[in-house]
C-alpha positions, 0 to 999 in steps of 0.5 A: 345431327348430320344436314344441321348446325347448332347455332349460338343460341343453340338451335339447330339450323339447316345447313343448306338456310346457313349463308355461305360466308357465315358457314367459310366464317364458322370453317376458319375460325374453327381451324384456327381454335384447333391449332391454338387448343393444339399449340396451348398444349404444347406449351403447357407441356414445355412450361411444365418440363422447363420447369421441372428440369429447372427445380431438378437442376437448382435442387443438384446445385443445392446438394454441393452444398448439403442443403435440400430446398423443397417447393417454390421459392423466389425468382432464379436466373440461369444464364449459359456459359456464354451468356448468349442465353438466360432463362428467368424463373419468376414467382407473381403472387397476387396480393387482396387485402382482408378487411383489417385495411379498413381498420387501416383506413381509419387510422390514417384518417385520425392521423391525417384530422389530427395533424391538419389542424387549420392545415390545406386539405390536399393532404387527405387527397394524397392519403384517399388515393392510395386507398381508391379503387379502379374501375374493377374495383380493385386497390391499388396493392403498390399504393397501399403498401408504399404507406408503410416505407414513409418513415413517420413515428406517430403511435396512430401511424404506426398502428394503421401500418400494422392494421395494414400488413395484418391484412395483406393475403396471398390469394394467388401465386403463378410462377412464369419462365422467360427465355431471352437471347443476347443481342448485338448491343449486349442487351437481352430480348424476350424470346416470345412465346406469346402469339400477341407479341 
């Protein structure tokens, strides 16, 4: 509606009741969302062709060898002839856990009662915070599953391990590209493409 703006609450406001600084305010911030949407675009669409000429190029390396590889796989490096370049191909999943870990919890506990008999009580603080959360109430995934690299036998144990891989689930799997540039002292830098960096 021409002579108006809508307002955060979402009324329409008068233009001419609007201070001056509150309308410059509303002209520069949308200027600048503009040419992040824009930007944003951009991106995406290198992110998407990066990526495609990237599976293209591993799926023609494949084919010397007579394999096809089809969908994601793991991390890939490539590196230019010189090695002034190297684009990283990563995978990040996101790891939950069902609640078969509270099985896991349970077990752990029977272990920890039956091996600190008259023992200290630390023991069962080292296990618990592995099992605590953050303040979003998330698990600690590393912690959890660190567990199962102790190299203990017991029965109990062993079960609460399984109880554990069983209830890990992959809820989620982004896959990045990273572009890094040679430096003098032979080290690779981020080449940044995030505007925060």
């Amino acid at each position: 509606m021409d002579g108006y703006m809508k307002d955060a609450r979402g009324r329409m406001v008068p233009i001419e009741m609007i201070k001056p600084i509150d309308l410059a305010r509303d002209q520069i911030v949308g200027e600048i969302v503009q040419k992040s949407l824009e930007l944003s675009s951009v991106l995406c669409t290198f992110k998407k062709r990066s990526l495609d000429d990237i599976r293209a190029f591993i799926a023609l390396s494949a084919e010397q060898y007579g394999v096809t590889i089809g969908g994601k796989k793991g991390n890939v490096t490539l590196n230019s002839y010189d090695g002034e370049f190297r684009i990283l191909i990563a995978i990040d999943e996101r790891i939950t856990f069902d609640e078969r870990l509270q099985a896991a919890k349970a077990l752990i506990d029977e272990c920890i009662r039956a091996w600190t008999v008259g023992a200290r009580g630390e023991l069962k603080v080292l296990v618990d915070d592995a099992f605590a959360v953050d303040k979003q109430g998330k698990i600690n995934t590393n912690r959890v599953l660190g567990l199962r690299r102790l190299d203990i036998t017991d029965p109990t144990w062993l079960r609460a391990m399984e109880a554990i891989s069983d209830s890990v689930t992959v809820t989620e799997s982004k896959e990045y590209i990273r572009v890094y540039r040679r430096n003098d002292e032979g080290e690779y830098d981020l080449v940044s493409l995030d505007v925060s960096a």
